[in-house]
matplotlib code that plots the C-alpha trace (Angstrom):
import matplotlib.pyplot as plt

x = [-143.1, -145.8, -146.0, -144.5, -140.8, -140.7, -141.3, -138.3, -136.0, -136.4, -135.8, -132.8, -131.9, -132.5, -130.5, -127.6, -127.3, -127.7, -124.7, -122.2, -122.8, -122.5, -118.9, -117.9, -118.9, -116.9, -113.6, -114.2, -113.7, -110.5, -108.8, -110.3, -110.3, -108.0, -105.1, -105.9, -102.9, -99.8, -96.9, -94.1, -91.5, -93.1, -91.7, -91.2, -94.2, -96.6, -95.5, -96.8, -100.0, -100.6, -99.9, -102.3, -105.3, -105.1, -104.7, -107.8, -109.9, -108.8, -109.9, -113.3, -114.0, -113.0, -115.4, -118.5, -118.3, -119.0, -120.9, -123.4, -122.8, -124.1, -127.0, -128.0, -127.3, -129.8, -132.1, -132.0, -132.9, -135.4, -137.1, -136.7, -138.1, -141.2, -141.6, -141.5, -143.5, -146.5, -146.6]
y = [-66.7, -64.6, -65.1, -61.7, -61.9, -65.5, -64.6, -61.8, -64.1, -66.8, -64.1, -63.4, -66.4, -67.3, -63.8, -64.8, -68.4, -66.7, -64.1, -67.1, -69.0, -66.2, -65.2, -68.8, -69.0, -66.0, -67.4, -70.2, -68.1, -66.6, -70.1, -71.8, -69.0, -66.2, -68.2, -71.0, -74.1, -72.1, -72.6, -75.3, -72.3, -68.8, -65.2, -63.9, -61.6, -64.6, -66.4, -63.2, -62.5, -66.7, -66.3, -63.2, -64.6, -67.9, -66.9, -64.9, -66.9, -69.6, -66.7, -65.8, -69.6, -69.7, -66.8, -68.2, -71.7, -70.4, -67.6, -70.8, -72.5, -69.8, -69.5, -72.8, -72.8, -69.5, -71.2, -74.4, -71.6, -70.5, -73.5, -74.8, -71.0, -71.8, -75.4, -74.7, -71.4, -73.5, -75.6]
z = [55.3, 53.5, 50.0, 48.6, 50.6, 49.7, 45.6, 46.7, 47.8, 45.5, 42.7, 44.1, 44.8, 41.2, 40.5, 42.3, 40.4, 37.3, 38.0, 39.2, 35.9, 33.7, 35.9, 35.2, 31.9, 31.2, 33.6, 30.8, 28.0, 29.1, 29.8, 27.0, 24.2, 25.3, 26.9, 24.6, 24.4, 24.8, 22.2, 22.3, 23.0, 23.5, 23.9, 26.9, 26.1, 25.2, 27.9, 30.1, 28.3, 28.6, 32.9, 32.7, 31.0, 32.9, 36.3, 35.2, 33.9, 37.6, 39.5, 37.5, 37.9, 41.0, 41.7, 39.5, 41.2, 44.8, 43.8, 42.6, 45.1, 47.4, 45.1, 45.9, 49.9, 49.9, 47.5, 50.1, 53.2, 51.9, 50.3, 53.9, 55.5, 53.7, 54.0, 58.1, 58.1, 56.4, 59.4]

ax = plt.figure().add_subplot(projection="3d")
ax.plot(x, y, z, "-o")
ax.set_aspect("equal")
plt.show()
């Protein structure tokens, strides 16, 4: 693999490890700080906005987790690419 499209996709790969932490550190944020512990006997209207935030921040972590775990299966390829394409 020549040198500059192996500096390209090791960048991205990089790129897309970078993007699924910050998604899951943001799916974080919403269960942690913006649905927070939920109260002993809410509203009806908490009790929505407390099912909103979570199920968004399951999905965003959801969503970061693979996203890295992509990031590392392409990082793996093409550590591998280059490691054959020496030979």
């Amino acid at each position: 693999m020549d040198g500059k499209w192996r500096r390209m996709f090791c960048t991205l790969s990089y790129a897309v490890l970078l993007a699924g932490f910050i998604i899951f550190m943001i799916g974080a944020y919403y269960e942690v700080v913006k649905a927070g512990i939920p109260y002993q006997d809410p509203p009806l209207e908490l009790q929505i906005q407390y099912a909103i935030n979570t199920g968004i921040g399951d999905e965003l972590c959801r969503i970061g987790f693979f996203t890295i775990l992509y990031g590392i299966v392409f990082h793996l390829v093409v550590w591998l690419a280059t490691r054959i394409c020496k030979k």
